[in-house]
N, C-alpha and C positions, 0 to 999 in steps of 0.2 A: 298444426304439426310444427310451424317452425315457433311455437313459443314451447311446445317442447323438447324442440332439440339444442334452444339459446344454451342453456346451463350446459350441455355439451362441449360448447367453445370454448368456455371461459377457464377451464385447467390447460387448452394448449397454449392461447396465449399469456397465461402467468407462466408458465414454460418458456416459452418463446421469449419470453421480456429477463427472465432469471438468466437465459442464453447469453442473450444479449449484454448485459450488466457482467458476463461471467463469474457469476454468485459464491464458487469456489476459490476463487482467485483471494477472497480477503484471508485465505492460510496466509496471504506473503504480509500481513500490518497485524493481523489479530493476537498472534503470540509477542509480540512486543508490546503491544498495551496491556495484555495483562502480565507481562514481565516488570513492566514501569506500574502499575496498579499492586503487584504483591510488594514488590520491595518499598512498595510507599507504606502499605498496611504494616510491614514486617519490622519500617523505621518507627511507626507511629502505634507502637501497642501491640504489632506480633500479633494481631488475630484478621484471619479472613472474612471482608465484609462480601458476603454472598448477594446481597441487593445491589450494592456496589459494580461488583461482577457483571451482574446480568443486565446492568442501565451501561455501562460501558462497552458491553458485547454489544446493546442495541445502539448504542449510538455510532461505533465503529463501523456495523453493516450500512446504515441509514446513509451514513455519510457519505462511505463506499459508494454503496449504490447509486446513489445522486449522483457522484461524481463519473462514474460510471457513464450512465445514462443520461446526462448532459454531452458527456465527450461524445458519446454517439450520434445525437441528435446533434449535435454541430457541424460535428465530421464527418455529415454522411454522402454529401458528395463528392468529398474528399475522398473516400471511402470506395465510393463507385467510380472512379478512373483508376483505385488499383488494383492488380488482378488478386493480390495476397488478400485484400477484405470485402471484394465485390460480393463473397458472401456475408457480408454481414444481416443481420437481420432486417432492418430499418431502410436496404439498398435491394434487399429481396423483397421485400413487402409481408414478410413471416409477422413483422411488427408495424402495425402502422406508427407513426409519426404524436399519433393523438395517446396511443395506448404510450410510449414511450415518455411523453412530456406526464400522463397523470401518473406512473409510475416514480417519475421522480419527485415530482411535489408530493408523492403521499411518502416516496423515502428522506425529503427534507423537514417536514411535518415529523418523523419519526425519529430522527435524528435530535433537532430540537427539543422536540416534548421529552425525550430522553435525558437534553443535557439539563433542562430544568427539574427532572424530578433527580439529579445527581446533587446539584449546588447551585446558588446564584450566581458564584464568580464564573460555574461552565457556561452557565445561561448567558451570560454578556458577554463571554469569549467567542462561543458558537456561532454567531454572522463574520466573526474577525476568522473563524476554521472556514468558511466557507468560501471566502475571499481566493485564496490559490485555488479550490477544487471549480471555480467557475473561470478563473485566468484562464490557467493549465488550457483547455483546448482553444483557445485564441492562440495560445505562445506559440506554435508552428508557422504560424502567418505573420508576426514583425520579429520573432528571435531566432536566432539558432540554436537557444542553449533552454530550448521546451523545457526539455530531463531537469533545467536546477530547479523551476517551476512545480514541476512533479516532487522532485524531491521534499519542497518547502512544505506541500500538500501531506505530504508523508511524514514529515515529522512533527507534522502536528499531532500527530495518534496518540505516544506515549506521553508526549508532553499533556495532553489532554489529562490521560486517564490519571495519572499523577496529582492533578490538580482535584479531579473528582473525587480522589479518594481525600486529600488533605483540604480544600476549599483555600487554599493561601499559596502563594509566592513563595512564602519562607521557604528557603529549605530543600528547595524545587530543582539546584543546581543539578542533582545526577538525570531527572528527567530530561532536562535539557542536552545533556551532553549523548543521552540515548536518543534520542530522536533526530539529534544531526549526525548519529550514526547511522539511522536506519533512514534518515532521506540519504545523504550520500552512498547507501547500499544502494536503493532503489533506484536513483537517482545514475549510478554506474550501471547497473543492470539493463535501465532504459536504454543506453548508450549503444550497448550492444545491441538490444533485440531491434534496435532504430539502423540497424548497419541493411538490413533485409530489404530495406525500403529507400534506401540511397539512390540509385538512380532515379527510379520511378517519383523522387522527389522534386530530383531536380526539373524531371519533365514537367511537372504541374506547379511546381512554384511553392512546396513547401517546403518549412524551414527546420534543419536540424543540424548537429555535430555533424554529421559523416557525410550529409547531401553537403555543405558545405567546406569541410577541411578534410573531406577523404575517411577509407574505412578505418587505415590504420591511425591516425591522428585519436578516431572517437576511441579504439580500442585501447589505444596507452594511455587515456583519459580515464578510463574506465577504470581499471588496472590502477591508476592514481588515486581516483574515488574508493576504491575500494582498499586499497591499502590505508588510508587517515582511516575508513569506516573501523578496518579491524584494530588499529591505533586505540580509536574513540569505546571502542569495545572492551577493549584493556583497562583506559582508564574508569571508565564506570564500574567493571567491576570491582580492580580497587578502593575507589570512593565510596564504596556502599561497603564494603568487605567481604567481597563470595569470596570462597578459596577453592581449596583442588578441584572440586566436582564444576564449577564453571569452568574452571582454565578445562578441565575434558572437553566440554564442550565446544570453546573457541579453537582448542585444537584438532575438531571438525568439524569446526566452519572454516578455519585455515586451509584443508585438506577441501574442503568444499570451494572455496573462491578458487584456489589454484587451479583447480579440473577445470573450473569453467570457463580461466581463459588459458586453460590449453588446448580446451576441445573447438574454440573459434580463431577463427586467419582471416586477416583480411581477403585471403585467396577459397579459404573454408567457410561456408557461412553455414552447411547443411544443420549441424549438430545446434542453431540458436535455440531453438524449442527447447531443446537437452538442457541445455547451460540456461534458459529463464527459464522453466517450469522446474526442473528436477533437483537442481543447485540449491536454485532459490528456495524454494517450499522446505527443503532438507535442511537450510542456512535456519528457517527461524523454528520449527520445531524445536528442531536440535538443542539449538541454544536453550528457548523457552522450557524443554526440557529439563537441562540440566542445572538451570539457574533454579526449575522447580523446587529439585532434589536438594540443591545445596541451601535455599530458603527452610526448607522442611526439614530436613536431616541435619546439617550443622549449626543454623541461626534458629532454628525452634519456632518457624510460623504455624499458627495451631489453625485450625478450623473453626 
């Protein structure tokens, strides 16, 4: 009886482990790589490489998820002295510890084999992308400034995909200036959803902006972050040349950044879920959207 009920287990816990990883959450890096991926195809020949796509969609979850699931598996007693993640999986026992470490080696395995069937130059870069996603949960314990850590982690995405689709350096300038858009977006963002966990920080000894120089200090930091980000967003679109149908789009993300830090105070913290999940997820559609439109419709990228 119980070897036929094994196979019954085994869809909750890849459940339970996709929980844990929050497997939805790569909405907030996925449409920027492949925003930095078309506009590489669109400099380099105007046509959409579909294989391209699909090796950088997989190497973006892989990476994710690793990184993911490394942070969990570090942080899990971190985790259980606060009352915001004492549910997390890994502190509930939803996920053992053992299921949680072969999920990540089989998402670092997937990652990799990804960036070697894109190029060799991703293949040698890909231990050098993985470098911030295994910092990153140390940085709470000697910095305070985790979030630039995360952010570095983050803008490795578009810079990656850029290079998968082109395999060289040359040329690479607008990737670049996207991707310290998109860590300093994420990078601001962190800042905020880290204002929820300020004291409970300080109680246990971990390190952050706001557990350290207060809520309002991280929130006009953030607000600073994210004004260069919408700066940096300006100038790539220029440098590539999207016209009206992008500026639509920055002109709600505009209307998107502002809500978000209207709707948190150092005195208001309820609405952070609002302002990280709904903002944010609506910041990179949006854009990834409408950069589509203007790739397709004014610059003539073909299929």
């Amino acid at each position: 009886m119980a070897v036929l009920d094994a196979p019954a287990e085994r869809p909750g816990r890849v459940k339970s482990f996709l929980r844990l990883v929050t497997i939805e959450h790569s909405v907030f890096a996925l449409p920027f790589g492949y925003l930095s991926a078309l506009t590489a195809m669109q400099v380099h020949g105007g046509h959409v490489r579909w294989l391209d796509l699909l090796w950088i969609t997989v190497a973006m979850v892989g990476a994710r998820t690793f990184a993911m699931a490394a942070n969990r598996i570090l942080d899990r007693r971190i985790d259980a002295r606060n009352p915001r993640t004492a549910g997390r999986e890994l502190v509930t026992g939803a996920v053992s510890v053992r299921t949680a470490w072969t999920g990540a080696v089989v998402a670092l395995v997937v990652f990799l084999a990804a960036a070697a069937l894109l190029n060799p130059l991703c293949l040698a870069l890909a231990p050098l992308a993985v470098v911030p996603l295994v910092v990153y949960p140390y940085g709470k314990r000697f910095t305070n400034w985790p979030h630039a850590i995360l952010g570095i982690a983050q803008a490795v995405g578009p810079v990656g995909a850029w290079l998968a689709v082109t395999g060289t350096f040359e040329g690479s300038g607008p990737a670049w200036l996207l991707g310290a858009a998109v860590g300093l977006w994420i990078g601001g963002f962190d800042l905020i959803y880290a204002c929820q966990d300020a004291e409970i920080d300080r109680q246990i000894g971990v390190h952050s902006v706001p557990a350290r120089y207060g809520l309002r200090f991280a929130l006009h930091a953030s607000t600073v972050a994210h004004v260069v980000t919408f700066a940096l967003f300006l100038w790539f679109g220029a440098l590539v040349g999207f016209g009206w149908l992008w500026w639509i789009g920055l002109a709600l993300t505009a209307v998107a950044f502002a809500y978000q830090h209207l709707v948190v105070s150092p005195t208001d913290l309820s609405k952070v879920n609002r302002a990280f999940f709904t903002a944010n997820g609506f910041v990179g559609i949006v854009l990834f959207a409408f950069a589509l439109l203007d790739l397709v419709v004014r610059l003539g990228l073909r299929p």
